[in-house]
N, C-alpha and C positions, 0 to 999 in steps of 0.2 A: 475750264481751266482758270478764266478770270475770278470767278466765285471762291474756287479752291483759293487764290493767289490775296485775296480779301479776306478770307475764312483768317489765314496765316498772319494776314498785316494785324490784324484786328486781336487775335490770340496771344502777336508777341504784345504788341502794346499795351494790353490787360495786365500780359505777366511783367512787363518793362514796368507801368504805373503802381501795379504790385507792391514790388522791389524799391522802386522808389520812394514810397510812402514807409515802409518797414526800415529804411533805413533812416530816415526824416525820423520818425518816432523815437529807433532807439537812440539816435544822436542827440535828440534833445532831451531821452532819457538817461544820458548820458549826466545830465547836471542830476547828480545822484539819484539817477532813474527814478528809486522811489517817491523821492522828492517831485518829480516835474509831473506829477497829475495825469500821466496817460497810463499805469498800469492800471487794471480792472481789481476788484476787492480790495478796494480802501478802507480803512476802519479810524473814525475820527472821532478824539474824545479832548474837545477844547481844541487847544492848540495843535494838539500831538497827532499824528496820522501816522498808522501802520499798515502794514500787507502782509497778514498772518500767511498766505496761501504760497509766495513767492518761497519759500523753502519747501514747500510738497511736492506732490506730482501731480496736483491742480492748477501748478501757477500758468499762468495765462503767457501768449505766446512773445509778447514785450518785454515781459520778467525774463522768459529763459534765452530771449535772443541779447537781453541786457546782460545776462550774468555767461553767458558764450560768449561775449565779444570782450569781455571782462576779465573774466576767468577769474572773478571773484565766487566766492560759496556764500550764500545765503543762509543764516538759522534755521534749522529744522524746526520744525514746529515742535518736537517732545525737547529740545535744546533752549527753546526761550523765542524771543520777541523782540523785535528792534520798531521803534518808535522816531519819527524827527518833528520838529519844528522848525517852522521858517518865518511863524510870527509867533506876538505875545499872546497872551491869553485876552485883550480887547482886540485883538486881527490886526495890528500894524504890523509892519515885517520888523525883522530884527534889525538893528543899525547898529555898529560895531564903534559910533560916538555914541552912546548910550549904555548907561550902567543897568542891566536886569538882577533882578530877585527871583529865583527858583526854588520855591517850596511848597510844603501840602504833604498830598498822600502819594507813594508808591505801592502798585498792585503787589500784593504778596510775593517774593522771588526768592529762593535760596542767594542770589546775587546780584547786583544792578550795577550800572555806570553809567555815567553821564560825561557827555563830551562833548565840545566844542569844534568845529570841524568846517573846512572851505565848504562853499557853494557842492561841489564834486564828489563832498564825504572824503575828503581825503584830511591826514593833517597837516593843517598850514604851515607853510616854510618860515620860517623867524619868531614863530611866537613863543619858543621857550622851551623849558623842560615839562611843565605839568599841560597836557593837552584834555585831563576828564578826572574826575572822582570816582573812585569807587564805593559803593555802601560799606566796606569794611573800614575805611579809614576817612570817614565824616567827623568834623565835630557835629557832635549832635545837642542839643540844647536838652535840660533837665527833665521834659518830660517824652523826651524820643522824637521830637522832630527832628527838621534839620531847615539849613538855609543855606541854599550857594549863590556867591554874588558871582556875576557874570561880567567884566568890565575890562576894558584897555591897561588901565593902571590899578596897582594894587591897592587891596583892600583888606580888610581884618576878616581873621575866619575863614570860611571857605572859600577863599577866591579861585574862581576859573578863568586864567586871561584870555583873551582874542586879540588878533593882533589889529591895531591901529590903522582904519580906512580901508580895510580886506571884509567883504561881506561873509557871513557865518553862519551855521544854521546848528540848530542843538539835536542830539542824538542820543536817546534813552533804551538802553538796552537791558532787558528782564529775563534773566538765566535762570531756566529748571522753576517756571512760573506757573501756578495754576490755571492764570490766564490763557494758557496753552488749548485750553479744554472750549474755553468759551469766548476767546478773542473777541467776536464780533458781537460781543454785548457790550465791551469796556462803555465807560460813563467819565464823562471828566472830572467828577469828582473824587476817583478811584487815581487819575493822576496830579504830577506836580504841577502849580500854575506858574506864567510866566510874568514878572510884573516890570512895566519897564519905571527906572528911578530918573535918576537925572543924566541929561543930554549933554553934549558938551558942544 
């Protein structure tokens, strides 16, 4: 009887320490899950890091207890690619008293956006009406690039505000992308770089 009454303390406690670490994970994958580094099949090209898998039926078991507790829908993988940054393109983090430069290449996509967005992936309360760019309405420079400045106060051109002393992270979304087929080859130099300017 003693052995059975140990078998039991021992089984719930497995399944109690379980439960307790699964939920530790997703709550700190909570700070835009994708973002906090405990989902499995990361795919990092520069600054940028995505989880082609988190919209399958591969994605791994942090992804779908993150987007169950969420009740957010993740990109299909034949729908496109969602990408974030949380530093520049030298690995400092973003600081939202600092002006960035985002430019370069985009992977092939019928559609992209780019967005500005709290810690959370949410969009932040006070900081205006424009929260991201779309590819269809870029100024684009003469020979098909482009450049979007990222900074607290306004700027000429592409400006993307943040708001003032609120930490940020960037969000690059690539709809109906060939990328789709081969994700986990992406190269940084197939993305945009992130350069930080002046600080204030």
């Amino acid at each position: 009887m003693l052995h059975i009454l140990k078998m039991i303390v021992i089984a719930a406690a497995g399944v109690a320490l379980g439960l307790a670490a699964t939920f530790v994970s997703v709550e700190r994958s909570q700070n835009l899950g994708q973002g906090a580094g405990l989902w499995f099949g990361a795919v990092k090209a520069g600054p940028w890091t995505g989880w082609p898998k988190t919209g399958t039926r591969d994605a791994d078991p942090y992804a779908r207890a993150f987007f169950a507790r969420t009740g957010e829908t993740p990109l299909g993988i034949t729908e496109g690619l969602s990408f974030i940054a949380r530093q520049d393109s030298r690995g400092a983090w973003l600081e939202p008293r600092c002006d960035y430069l985002v430019s370069g290449a985009v992977p092939p996509a019928r559609y992209w956006t780019l967005s500005a967005l709290d810690p959370d992936g949410h969009i932040p309360p006070g900081g205006g009406e424009r929260h991201g760019f779309t590819s269809s309405e870029l100024l684009r420079k003469s020979d098909g690039g482009f450049e979007i400045r990222i900074a607290a106060s306004a700027r000429p051109g592409n400006w993307l505000p943040v708001v003032s002393g609120q930490p940020f992270l960037l969000m690059l979304r690539l709809y109906d992308t060939s990328l789709s087929a081969n994700a986990f080859s992406v190269v940084e130099r197939v993305m945009p770089s992130i350069a930080r300017e002046a600080c204030r």
